[in-house]
N, C-alpha and C positions, 0 to 999 in steps of 0.2 A: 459188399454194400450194406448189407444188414449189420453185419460188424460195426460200421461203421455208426451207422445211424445209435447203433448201445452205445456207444462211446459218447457219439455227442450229446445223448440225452445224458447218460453219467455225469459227464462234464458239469451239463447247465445244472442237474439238480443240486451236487456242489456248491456249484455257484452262488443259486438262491437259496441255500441254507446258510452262507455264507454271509449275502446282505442281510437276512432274517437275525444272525445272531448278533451283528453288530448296531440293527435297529433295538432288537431286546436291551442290549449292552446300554446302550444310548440312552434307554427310555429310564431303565435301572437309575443309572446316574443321575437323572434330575429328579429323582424320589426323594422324597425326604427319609432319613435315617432312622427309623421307628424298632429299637432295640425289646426283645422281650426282657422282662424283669416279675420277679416273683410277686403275684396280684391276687388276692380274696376279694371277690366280688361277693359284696354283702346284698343281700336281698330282703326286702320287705314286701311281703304279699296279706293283704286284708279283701275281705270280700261279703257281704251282707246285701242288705238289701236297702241300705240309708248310705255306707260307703264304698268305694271300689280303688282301692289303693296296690298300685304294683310300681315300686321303687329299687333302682340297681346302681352300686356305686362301687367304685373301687377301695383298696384298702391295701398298701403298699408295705412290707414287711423290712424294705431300708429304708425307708424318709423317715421323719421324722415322727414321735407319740402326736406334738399338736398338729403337723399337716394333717393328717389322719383324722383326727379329733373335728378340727374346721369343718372336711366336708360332710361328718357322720353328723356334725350339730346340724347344718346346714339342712338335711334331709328332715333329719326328729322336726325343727321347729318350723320347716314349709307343710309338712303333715300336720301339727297339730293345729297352725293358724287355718290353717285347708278346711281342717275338721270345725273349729270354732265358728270360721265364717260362713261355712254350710248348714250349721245349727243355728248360726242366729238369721240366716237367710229363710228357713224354714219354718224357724217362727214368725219372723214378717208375715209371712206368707200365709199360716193359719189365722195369723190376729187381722188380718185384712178379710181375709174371706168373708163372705155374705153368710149372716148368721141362719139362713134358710140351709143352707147345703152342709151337706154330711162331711166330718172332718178325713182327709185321707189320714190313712195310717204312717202313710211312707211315701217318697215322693214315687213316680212311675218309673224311674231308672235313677240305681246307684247316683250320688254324687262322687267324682270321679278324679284319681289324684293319679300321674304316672313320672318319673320320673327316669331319666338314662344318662348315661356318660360316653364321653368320644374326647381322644386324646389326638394332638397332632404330635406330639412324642412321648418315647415312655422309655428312657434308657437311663445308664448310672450315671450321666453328668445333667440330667436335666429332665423334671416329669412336667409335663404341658398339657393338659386337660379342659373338659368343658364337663359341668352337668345342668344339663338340659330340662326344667318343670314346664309341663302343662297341667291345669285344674279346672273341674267347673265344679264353681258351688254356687249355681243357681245363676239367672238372669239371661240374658241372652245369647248371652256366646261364652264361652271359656277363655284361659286368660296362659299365659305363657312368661317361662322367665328362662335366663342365660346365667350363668353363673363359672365362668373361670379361672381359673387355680393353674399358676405356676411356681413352681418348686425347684432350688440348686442343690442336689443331691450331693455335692464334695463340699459346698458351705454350710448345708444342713437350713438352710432358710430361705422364706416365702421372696418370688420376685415379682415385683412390682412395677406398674409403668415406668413411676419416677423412678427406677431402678434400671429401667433397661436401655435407655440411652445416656451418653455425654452429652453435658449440659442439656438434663431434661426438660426444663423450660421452654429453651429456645427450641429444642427438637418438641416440643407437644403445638407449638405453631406451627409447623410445619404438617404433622399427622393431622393437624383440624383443620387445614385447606384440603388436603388431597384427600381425606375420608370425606367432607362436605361436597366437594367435584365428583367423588365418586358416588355417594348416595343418591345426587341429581340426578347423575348419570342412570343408575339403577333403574330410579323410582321413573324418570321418564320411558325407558326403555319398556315399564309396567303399564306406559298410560296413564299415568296421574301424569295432570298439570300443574305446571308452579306455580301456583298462586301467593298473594301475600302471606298465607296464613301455613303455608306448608314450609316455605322459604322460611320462614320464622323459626318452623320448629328444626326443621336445618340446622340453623346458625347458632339455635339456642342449644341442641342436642350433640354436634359437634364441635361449642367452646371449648379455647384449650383451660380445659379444664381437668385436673385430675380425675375427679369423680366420672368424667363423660369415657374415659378411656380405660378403666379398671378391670373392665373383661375384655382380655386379649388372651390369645395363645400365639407360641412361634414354633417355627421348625428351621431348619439348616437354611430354606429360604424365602421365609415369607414372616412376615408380619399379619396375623388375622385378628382384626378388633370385633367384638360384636356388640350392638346397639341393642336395646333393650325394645320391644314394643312400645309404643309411645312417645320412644326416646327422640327419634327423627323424624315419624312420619305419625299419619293416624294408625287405629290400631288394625284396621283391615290391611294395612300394608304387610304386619307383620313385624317380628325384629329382623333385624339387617347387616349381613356380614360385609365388612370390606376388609380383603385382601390385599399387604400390599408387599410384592416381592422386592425383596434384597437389592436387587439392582437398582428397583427403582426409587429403595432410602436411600443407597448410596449417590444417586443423581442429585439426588435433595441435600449431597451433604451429612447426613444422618447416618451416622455411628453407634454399634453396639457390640457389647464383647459377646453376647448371646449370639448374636446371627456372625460369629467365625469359624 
């Protein structure tokens, strides 16, 4: 009897390692394809007592000199305008004061610049990236930007929205209904209400417009556009990512040699 009872415990654990590996298996498969490839993550670190700058970006040894170039400028001139508008914030700031009171030397905390990057792929036929700025140089809150880079590593050249579907037009109608549905979506699920003035910046934030769609990244299956703070909603919302998988461009119709 005891025999028996090993046996069947034997059995079942089998068993459930069994379902285990074909759930792992499963889950595998709807990942997206994220290839390692040879990466210098360049770093910028400043620290004082007027500024506080920590900046990390990537830097790809097979794309191309200008992809590389792009996002390195990109860094250098959101630092420098950072630093600019935090010194002429600071001088506001002393030429207002009340000529009774003692001038500070330096503001009570760093002005503060950070910058990071996040890729939805990174392999030899396609690098899809995000980098990510937040800054505060002075006023009430800090300020945030989104900035995405797609790159065809066998064409050697930048891809573009208008690049990434057949008949990009007709398909950029299409992305500005179903990311406009989906931001409503979002933003009510947040508790904002749609008022005239929110609806507005919707419709104006999500025109198919080129310019409104220019930071996206893809993967084997999803389409991810990101909206800019201010772009769609007010700035307490935040910027705002809508996702849209594969399946459900091709229900729309929408075609791209990228998502094959």
């Amino acid at each position: 009897m005891q025999n028996k009872k090993v046996f069947i415990l034997f059995v079942s654990a089998i068993w459930l390692l069994s379902i285990i590996g074909l759930l792992v298996n499963e889950t595998d498969a709807n990942q997206p394809s994220i290839s390692s490839l040879p990466v210098n993550i360049q770093s910028i670190r400043e620290s004082d007592s007027f500024f506080y700058v920590q900046a990390e970006y990537p830097e790809f040894e097979t794309a191309g000199t200008d992809f590389n170039q792009e996002i390195a400028t990109l860094i250098s001139g959101k630092i420098n305008s950072f630093k600019e508008e935090s010194r002429d914030n600071w001088k506001a700031r002393l030429d207002t004061m009340p000529a009774d009171k003692p001038l500070p030397k330096g503001p009570q905390q760093p002005f503060e610049f950070l910058a990071s990057w996040d890729s939805a792929q990174l392999n030899n036929t396609y690098l899809s990236l995000v980098i990510k700025i937040y800054y505060f140089s002075g006023g009430a809150h800090g300020n945030e930007e989104i900035h995405a880079f797609n790159y065809d590593m066998v064409k050697k050249k930048k891809i573009e929205i208008k690049d990434f579907f057949d008949s990009a037009q007709e398909a950029l109608k299409k992305i500005s209904q179903i990311s406009a549905e989906d931001i409503k979506s979002q933003l009510q699920s947040r508790g904002w209400k749609e008022d005239d003035n929110l609806k507005e910046m919707v419709n104006q934030g999500t025109a198919p417009l080129f310019k409104n769609f220019q930071n996206f990244n893809f993967d084997s299956y999803n389409l991810i556009i990101y909206f800019q703070r201010y772009q769609v909603a007010p700035g307490a919302a935040g910027s705002i990512i809508v996702r849209i998988a594969k399946v459900a461009l091709e229900q729309n119709l929408l075609q791209s040699d990228y998502l094959r």
